[in-house]
Kinemage of the C-alpha trace (Angstrom):
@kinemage 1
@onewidth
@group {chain A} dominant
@subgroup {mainchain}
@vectorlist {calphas} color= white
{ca unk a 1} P 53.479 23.200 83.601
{ca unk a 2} L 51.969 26.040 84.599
{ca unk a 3} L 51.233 27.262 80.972
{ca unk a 4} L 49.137 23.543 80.737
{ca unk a 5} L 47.210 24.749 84.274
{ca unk a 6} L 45.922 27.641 82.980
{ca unk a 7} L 45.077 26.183 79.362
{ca unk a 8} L 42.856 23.528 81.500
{ca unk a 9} L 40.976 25.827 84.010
{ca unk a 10} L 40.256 27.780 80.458
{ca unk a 11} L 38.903 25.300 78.796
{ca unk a 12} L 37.431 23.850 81.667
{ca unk a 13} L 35.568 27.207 82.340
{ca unk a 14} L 34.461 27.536 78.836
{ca unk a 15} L 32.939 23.654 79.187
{ca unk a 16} L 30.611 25.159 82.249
{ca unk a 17} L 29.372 28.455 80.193
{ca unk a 18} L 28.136 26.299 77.758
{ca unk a 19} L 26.235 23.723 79.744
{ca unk a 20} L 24.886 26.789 82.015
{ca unk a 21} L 21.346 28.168 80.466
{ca unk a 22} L 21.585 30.544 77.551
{ca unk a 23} L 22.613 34.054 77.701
{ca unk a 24} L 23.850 37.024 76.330
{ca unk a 25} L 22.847 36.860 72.277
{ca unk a 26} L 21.965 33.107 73.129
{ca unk a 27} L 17.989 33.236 73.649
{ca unk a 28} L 17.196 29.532 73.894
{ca unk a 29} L 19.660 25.662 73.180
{ca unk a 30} L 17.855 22.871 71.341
{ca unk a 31} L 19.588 19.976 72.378
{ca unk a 32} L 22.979 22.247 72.660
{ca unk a 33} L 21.734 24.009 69.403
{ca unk a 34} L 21.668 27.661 69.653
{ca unk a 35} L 18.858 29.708 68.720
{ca unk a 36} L 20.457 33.251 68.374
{ca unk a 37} L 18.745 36.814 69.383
{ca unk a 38} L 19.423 37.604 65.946
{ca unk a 39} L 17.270 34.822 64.443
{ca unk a 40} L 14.864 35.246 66.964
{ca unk a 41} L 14.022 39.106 65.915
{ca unk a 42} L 14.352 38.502 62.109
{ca unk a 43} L 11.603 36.382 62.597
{ca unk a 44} L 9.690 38.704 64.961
{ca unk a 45} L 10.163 41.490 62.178
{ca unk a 46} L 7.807 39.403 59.754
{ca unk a 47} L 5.130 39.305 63.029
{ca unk a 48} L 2.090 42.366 62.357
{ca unk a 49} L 1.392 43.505 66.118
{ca unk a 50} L -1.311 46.081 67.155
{ca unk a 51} L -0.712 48.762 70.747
{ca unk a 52} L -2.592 46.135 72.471
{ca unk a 53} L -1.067 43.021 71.692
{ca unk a 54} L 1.359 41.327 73.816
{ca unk a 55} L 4.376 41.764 72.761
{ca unk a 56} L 6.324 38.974 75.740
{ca unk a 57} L 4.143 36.312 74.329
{ca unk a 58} L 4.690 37.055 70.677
{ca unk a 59} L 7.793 36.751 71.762
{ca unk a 60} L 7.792 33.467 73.332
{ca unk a 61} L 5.604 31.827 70.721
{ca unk a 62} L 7.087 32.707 67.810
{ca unk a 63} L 10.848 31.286 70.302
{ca unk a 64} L 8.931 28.018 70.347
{ca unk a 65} L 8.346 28.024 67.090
{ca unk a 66} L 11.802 28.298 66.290
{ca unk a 67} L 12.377 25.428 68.926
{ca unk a 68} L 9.776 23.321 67.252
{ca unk a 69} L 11.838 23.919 63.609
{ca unk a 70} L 15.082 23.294 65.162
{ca unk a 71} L 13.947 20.175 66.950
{ca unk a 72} L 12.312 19.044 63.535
{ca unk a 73} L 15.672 19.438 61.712
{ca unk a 74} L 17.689 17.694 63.932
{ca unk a 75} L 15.590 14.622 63.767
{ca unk a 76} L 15.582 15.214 59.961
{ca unk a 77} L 19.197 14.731 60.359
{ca unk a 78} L 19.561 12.072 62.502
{ca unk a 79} L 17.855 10.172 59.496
{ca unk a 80} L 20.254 11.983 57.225
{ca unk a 81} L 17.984 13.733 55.037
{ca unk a 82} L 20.221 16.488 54.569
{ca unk a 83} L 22.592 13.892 52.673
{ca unk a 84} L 19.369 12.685 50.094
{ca unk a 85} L 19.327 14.262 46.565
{ca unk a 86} L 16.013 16.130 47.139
{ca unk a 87} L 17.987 18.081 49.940
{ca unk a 88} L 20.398 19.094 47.764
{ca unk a 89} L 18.663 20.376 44.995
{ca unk a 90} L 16.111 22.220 46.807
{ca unk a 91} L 18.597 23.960 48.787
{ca unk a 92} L 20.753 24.913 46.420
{ca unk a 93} L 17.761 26.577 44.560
{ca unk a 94} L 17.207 28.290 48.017
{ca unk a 95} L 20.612 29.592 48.425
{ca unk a 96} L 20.986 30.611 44.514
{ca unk a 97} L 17.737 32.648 44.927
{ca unk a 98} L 18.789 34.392 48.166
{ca unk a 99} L 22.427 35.230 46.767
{ca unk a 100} L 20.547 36.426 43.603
{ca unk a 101} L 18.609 38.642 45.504
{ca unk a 102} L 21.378 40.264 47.750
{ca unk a 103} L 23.155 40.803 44.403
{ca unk a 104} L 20.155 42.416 42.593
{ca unk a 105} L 20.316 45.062 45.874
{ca unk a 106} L 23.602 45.676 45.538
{ca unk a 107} L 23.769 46.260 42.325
{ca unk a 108} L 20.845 48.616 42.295
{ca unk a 109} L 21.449 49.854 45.807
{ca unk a 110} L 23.602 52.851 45.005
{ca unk a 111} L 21.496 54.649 42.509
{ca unk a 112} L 21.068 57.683 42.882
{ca unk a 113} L 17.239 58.684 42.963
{ca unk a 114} L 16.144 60.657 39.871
{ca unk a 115} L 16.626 64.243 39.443
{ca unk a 116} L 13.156 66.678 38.817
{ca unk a 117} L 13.863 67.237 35.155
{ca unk a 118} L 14.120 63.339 34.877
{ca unk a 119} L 10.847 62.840 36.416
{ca unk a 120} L 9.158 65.576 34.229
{ca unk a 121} L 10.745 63.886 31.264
{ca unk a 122} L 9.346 60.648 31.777
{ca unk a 123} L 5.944 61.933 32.765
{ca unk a 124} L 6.023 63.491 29.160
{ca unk a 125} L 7.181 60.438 27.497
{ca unk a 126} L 4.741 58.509 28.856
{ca unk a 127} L 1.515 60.538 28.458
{ca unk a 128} L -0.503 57.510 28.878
{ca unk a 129} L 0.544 56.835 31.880
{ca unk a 130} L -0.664 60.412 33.548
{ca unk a 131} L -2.442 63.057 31.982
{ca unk a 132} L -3.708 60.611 29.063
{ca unk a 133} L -4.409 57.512 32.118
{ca unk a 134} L -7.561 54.918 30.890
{ca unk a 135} L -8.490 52.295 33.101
{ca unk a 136} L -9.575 48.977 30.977
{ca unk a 137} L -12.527 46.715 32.657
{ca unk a 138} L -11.934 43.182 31.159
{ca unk a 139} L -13.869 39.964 30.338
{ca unk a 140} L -10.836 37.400 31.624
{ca unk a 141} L -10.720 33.750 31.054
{ca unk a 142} L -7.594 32.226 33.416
{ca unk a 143} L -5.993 28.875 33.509
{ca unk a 144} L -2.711 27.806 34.492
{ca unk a 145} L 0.089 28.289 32.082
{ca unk a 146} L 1.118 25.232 31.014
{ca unk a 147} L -2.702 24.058 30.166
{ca unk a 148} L -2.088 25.675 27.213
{ca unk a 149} L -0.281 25.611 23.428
{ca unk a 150} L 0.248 28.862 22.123
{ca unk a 151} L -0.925 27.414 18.285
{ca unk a 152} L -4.177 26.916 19.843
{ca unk a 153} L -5.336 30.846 20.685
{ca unk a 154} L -4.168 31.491 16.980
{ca unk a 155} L -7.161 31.714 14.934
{ca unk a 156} L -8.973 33.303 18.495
{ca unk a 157} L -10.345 36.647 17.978
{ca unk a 158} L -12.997 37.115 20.983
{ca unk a 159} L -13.981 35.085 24.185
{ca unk a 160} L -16.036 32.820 23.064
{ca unk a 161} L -14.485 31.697 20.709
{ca unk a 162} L -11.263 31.262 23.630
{ca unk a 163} L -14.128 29.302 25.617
{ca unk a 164} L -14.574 27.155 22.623
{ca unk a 165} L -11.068 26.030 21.627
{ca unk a 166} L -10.411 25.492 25.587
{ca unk a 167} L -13.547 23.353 25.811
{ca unk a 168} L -12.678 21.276 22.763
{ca unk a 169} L -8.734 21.138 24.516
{ca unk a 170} L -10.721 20.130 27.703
{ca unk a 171} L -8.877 23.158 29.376
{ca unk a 172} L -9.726 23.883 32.616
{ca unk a 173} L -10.490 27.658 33.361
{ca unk a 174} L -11.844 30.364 35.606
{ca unk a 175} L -14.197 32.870 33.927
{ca unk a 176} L -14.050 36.931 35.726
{ca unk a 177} L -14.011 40.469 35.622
{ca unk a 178} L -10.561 42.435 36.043
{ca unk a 179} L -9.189 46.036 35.791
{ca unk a 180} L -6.035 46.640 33.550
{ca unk a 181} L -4.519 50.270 34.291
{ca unk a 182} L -2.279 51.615 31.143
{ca unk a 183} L 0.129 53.233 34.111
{ca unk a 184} L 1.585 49.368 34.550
{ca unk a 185} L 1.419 48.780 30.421
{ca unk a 186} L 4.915 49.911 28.261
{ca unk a 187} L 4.246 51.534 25.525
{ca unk a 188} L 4.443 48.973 22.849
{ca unk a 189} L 1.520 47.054 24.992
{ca unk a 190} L -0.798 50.126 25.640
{ca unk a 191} L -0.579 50.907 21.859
{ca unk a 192} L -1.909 47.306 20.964
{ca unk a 193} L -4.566 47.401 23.325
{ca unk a 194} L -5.980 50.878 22.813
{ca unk a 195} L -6.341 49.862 19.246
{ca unk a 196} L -8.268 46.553 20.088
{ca unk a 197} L -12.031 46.776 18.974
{ca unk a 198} L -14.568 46.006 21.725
{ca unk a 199} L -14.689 42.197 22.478
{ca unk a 200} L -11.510 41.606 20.403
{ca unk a 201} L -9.689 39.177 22.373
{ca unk a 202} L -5.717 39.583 23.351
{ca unk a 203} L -3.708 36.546 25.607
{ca unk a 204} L -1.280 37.578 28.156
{ca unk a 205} L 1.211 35.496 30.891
{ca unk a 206} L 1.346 36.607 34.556
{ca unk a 207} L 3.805 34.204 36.185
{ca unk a 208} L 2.399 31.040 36.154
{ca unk a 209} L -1.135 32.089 34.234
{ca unk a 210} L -2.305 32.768 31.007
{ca unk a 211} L -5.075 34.968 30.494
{ca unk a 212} L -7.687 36.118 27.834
{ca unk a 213} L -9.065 39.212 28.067
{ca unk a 214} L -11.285 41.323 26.015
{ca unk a 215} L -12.269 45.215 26.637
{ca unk a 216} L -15.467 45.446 27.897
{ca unk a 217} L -15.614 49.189 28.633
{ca unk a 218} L -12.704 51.754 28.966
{ca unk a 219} L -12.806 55.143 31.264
{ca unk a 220} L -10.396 58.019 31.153
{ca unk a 221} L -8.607 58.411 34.425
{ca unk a 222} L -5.968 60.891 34.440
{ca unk a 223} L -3.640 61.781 36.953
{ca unk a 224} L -3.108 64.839 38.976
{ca unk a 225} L 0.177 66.513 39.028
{ca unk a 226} L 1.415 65.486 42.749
{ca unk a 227} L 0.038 61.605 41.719
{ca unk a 228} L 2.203 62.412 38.512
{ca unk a 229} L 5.181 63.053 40.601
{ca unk a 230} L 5.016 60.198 42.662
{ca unk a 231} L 4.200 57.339 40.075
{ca unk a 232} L 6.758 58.673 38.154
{ca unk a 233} L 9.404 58.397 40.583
{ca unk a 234} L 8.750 54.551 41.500
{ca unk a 235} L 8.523 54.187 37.740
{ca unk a 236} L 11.598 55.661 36.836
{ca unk a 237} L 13.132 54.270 40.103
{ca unk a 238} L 11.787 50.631 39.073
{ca unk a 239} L 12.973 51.374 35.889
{ca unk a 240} L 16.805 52.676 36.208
{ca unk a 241} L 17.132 49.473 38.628
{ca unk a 242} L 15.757 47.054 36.228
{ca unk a 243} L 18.301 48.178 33.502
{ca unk a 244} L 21.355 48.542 35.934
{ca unk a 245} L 20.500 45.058 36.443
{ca unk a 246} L 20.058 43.645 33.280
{ca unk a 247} L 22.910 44.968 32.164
{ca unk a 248} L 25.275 43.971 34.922
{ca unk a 249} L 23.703 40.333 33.598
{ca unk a 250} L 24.610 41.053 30.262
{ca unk a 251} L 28.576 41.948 31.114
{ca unk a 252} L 28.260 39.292 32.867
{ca unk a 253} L 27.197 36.083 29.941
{ca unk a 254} L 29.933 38.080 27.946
{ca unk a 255} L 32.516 37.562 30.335
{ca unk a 256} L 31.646 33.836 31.021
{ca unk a 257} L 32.447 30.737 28.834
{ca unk a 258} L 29.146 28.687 28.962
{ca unk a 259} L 29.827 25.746 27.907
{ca unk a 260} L 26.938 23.486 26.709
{ca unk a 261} L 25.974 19.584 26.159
{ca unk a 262} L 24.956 18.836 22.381
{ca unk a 263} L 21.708 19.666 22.062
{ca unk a 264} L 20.985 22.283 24.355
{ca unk a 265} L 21.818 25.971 23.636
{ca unk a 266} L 20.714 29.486 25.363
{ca unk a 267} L 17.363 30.483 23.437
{ca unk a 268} L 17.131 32.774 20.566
{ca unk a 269} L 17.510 36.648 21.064
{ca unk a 270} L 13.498 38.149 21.030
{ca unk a 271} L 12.523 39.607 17.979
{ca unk a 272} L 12.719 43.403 18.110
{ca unk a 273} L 8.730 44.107 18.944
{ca unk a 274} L 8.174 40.761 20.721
């Protein structure tokens, strides 16, 4: 009997901690819903401040903006959004993309950071990158990527002739100047472009646009050795991560049975070159 006593006035205590008003790593209850200090200063980490700014009602407004969110959730619930297909989908794209990305830093996280000879090396592999540096200004058409058919910027060799196949398509596109450094280009891509005549016209993808670009002046720009040093490390860094990761992936597909429907199939290997 006893035993049941003290089991009561337990629970009975925990019951009145949780109806009292948040503390501890509790900052703030929505309706019983607990906003956490944790979530609170994740959120306050994404928040640019200056000396002068106030830093208590940062605070509290970007609190009641968590509030608002919560509060806006719950009612999305009541009406059982959460349980809709749309729901689903979307956040299971979320989640795969977070999980992806906490596996891409663990799997690159432990590399060790390139020694000086490896630096040197790479600097010397990739002369244009540093001593041998152009900068590119470019005529650039840009539209969004699926505007356009690959067939059509066949038989394109400069921009206007670009501006007249996308007319014809009825294309829409923005006309403008950009700068194309060879430090970001491999070497396969540097070699094509250096060799491009003035106003010879070259298509490229960046996400989710296409552009068409001709040379409309180049300019030597070569490094320094200190800028050498340090381009070269996030290069090589960049680098060693990208191929840790890739071929995790590729250990990966071979270890997996993929099974598919008839009809669909993983795409073709890219030519060697491509």
């Amino acid at each position: 009997m006893r035993f049941k006593s003290v089991l009561l006035l337990s629970v009975l205590a925990l019951s009145a901690c949780n109806k009292g008003a948040p503390d501890g790593q509790v900052v703030a209850k929505v309706n019983g819903d607990e906003i956490t200090r944790a979530e609170l200063n994740a959120e306050l980490r994404d928040v640019k401040t200056n000396n002068k700014a106030d830093i208590k009602a940062i605070q509290n407004a970007v609190l009641d903006r968590l509030v608002l969110q919560r509060l806006v959730v719950q009612a999305a619930k009541q009406d059982e959004l959460d349980k809709s297909q749309d729901y689903i989908l979307t956040s299971r794209k979320s989640n795969d993309a977070i999980l992806a990305s906490l596996f891409a830093r663990k799997v690159t996280g432990g590399l060790r950071t390139p020694y000086a000879s490896d630096i040197q090396a790479f600097i010397n592999d990739n002369p244009w990158r540093f001593a041998q540096r152009e900068v590119f200004l470019l005529d650039q058409l840009r539209m969004p990527a699926g505007s356009v058919q690959a067939e059509w910027l066949k038989p394109v060799n400069t921009i206007d002739e670009a501006i007249a196949v996308l007319n014809k398509r009825g294309v829409q596109f923005a006309r403008g100047r950009a700068t194309l450094d060879s430090v970001t280009l491999d070497r396969d891509a540097y070699e094509k472009i250096s060799k491009l005549a003035p106003g010879a016209a070259f298509a490229s993808q960046q996400g989710q646009l296409i552009m068409i670009s001709a040379i409309a002046d180049r300019r030597a720009a070569p490094l320094a050795a200190e800028a050498s040093h340090d381009v070269a490390l996030k290069l090589l860094q960049q680098k060693n991560s990208q191929d840790a990761l890739t071929n995790r992936i590729k250990a990966l597909r071979q270890a997996a049975k993929i099974d598919y429907q008839p009809g669909f199939s993983a795409p073709p290997p890219p030519k060697k070159g491509s």
